[in-house]
C-alpha positions as CSV (number, residue, x, y, z in Angstrom):
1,X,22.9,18.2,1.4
2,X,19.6,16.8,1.3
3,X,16.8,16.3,3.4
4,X,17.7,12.7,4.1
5,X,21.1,13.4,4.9
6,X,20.3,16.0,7.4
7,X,17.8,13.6,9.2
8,X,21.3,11.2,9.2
9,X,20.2,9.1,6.4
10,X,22.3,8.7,3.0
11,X,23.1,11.0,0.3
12,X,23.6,10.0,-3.6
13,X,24.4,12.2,-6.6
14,X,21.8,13.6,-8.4
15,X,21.9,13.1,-12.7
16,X,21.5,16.4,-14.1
17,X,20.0,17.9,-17.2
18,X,16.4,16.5,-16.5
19,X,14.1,19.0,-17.2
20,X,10.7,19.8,-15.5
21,X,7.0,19.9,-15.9
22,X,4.9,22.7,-17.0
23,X,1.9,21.4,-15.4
24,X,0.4,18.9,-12.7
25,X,-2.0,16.2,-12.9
26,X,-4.0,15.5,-9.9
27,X,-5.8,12.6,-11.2
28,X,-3.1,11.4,-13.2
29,X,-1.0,11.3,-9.5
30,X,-4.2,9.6,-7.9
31,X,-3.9,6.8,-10.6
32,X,-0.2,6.3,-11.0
33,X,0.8,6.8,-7.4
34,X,0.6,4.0,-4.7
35,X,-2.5,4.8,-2.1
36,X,-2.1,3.6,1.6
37,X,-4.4,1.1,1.1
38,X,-3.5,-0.4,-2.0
39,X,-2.6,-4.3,-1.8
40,X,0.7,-5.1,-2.6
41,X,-0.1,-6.6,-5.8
42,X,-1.4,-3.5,-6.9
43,X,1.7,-1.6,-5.6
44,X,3.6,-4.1,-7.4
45,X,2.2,-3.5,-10.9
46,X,2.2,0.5,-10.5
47,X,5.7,0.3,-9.6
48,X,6.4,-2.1,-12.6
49,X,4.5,-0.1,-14.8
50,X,7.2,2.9,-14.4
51,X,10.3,0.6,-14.8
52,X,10.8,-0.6,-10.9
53,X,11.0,-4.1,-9.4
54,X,10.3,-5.1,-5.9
55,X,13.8,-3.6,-4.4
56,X,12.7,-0.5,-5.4
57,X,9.7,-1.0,-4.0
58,X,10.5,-2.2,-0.4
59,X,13.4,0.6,-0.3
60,X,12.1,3.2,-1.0
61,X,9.2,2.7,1.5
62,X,11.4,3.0,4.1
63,X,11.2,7.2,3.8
64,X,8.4,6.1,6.1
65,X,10.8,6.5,8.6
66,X,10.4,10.0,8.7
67,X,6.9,12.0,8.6
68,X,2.8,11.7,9.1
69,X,-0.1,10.0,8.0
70,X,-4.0,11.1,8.9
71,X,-6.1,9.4,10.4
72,X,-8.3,8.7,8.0
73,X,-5.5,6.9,5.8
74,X,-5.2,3.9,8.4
75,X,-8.5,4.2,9.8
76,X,-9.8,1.1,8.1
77,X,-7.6,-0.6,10.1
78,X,-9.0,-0.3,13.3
79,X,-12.5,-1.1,12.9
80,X,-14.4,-3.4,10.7
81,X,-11.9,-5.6,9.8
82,X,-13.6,-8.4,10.3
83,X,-17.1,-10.3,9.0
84,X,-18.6,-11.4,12.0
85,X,-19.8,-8.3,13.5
86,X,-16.7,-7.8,15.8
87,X,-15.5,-4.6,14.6
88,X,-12.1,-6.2,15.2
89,X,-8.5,-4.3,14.4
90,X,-6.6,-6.0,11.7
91,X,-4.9,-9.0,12.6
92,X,-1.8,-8.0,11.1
93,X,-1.9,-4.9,14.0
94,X,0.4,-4.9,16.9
95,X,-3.4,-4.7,19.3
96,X,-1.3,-2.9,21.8
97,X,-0.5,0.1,19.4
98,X,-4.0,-0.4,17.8
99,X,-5.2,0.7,20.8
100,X,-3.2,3.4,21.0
101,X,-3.9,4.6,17.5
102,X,-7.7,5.0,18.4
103,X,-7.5,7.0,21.0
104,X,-6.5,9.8,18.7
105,X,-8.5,8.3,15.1
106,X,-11.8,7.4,16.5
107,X,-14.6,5.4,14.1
108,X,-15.9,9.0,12.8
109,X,-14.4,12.3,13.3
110,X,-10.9,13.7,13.7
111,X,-9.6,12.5,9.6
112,X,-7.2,15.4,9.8
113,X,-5.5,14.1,13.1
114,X,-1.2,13.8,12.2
115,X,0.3,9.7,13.6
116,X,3.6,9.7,13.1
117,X,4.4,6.6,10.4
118,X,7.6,5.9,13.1
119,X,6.9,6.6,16.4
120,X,10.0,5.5,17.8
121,X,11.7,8.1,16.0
122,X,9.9,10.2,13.6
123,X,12.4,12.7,12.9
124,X,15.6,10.6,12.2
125,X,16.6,8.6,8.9
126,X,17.3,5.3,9.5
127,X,15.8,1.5,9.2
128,X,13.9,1.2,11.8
129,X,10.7,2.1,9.9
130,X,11.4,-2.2,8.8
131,X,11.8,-3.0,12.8
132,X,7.7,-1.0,13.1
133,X,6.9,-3.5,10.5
134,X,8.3,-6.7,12.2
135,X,6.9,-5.8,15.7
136,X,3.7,-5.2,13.3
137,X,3.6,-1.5,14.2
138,X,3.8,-0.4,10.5
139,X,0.9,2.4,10.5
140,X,-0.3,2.0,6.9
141,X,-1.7,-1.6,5.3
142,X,0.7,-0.9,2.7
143,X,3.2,-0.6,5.0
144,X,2.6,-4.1,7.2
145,X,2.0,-5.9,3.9
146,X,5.6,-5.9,3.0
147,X,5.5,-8.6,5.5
148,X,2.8,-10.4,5.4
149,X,1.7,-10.4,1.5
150,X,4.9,-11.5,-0.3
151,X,7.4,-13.6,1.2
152,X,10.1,-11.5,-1.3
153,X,9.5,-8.5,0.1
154,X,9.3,-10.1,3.9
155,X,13.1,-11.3,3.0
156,X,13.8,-7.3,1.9
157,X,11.9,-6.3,5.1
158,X,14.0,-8.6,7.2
159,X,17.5,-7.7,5.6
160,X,16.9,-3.9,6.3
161,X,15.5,-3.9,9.3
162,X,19.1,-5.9,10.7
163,X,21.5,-4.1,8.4
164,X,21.0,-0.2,8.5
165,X,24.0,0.5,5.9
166,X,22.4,-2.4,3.9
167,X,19.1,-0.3,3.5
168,X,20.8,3.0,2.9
169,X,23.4,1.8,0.2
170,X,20.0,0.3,-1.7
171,X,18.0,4.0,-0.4
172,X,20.3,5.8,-2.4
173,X,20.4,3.6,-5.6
174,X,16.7,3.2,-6.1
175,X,15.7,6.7,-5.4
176,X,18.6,7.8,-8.7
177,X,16.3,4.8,-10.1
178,X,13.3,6.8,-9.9
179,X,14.5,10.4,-10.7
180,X,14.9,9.1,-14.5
181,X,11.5,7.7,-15.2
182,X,10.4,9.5,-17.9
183,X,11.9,12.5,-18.3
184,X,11.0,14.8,-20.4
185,X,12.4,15.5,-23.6
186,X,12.6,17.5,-26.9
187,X,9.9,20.4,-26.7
188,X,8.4,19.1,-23.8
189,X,9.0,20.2,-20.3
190,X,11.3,23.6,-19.3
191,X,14.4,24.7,-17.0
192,X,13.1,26.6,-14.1
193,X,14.3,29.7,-13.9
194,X,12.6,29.4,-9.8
195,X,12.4,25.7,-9.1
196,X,9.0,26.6,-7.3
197,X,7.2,28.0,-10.4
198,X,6.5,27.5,-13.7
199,X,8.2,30.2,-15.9
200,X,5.0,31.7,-17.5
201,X,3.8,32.3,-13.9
202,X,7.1,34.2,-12.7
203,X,6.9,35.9,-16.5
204,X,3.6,37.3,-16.0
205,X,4.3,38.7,-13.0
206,X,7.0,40.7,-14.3
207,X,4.5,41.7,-16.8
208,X,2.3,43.3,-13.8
């Protein structure tokens, strides 16, 4: 059982055989993965870049159900959002929860604070992470411009948000979509004999 079926979300059956990395790229993760600012056009094209349309962009996004975000990944929205001076919130920001929001992420100060991306119930698997977005309580700009960037992805936003089985049955489809990009093949890549480490690392410490 995985983590999203013990927060009561859906569970799919994982493809076997792929093999994993020997090493990480930090800057290779800061290019190819989506930021929480990125516009959705730029989402768009890293998603499409790996072999993903817009359904499995929009589903997926809804593991935002569950989790947190620092402050200083949604700050932007709260101040400065505007060119006349204003300091406004952005528009596209339920101002009630904005309001809320900066109590705990003030203009300088406190980046490491934890929001949860669902407050309405952080710790359970299910669609309303798509209701946050309607009510225009989605935490991250990525988040809210599901809805208000791309009227195909508001259509996506809308259908999950009223059919809960709707969004899992897609959940689990997209996420076996992204387990094959790119796997590794040939030389490349190892079987782990501790999913946790690479196998010189747990080698050399034999070696000790």
């Amino acid at each position: 059982m995985n983590t999203t079926e013990q927060t009561g979300g859906p569970g799919w059956k994982v493809p076997l055989g792929r093999k994993d990395s020997q090493n990480a790229s930090l800057s290779g993760s800061s290019k190819l993965i989506p930021a929480p600012n990125d516009t959705l056009s730029t989402i768009t094209t890293k998603f499409h870049n790996q072999g993903l349309n817009i359904v499995d962009l929009v589903t997926p996004s809804g593991a935002h159900t569950i989790g947190d975000a620092r402050c200083v990944s949604f700050r932007q929205r709260l101040y400065n959002q505007n060119d006349d001076g204003w300091r406004r919130p952005d528009p596209t920001l339920n101002p009630v929860y904005a309001a809320k929001l900066k109590g705990r992420c003030p203009r300088s100060g406190g980046d490491q604070n934890l929001f949860a991306l669902d407050p309405v119930g952080q710790f359970r698997f299910d669609n309303q992470y798509y209701k946050n977005i309607l009510a225009l309580k989605g935490l991250l700009s990525s988040d809210e411009a599901l809805l208000t960037q791309s009227h195909e992805t508001m259509k996506l936003v809308k259908s999950y948000a009223a059919n809960n089985g709707l969004f899992f049955q897609q959940f689990a489809k997209s996420m076996v979509k992204m387990g094959n990009i790119s796997p590794l093949t040939g030389f490349n890549g190892e079987i782990r004999k501790n999913c946790r480490r690479v196998n010189r690392f747990q080698d050399s410490i034999r070696s000790w």
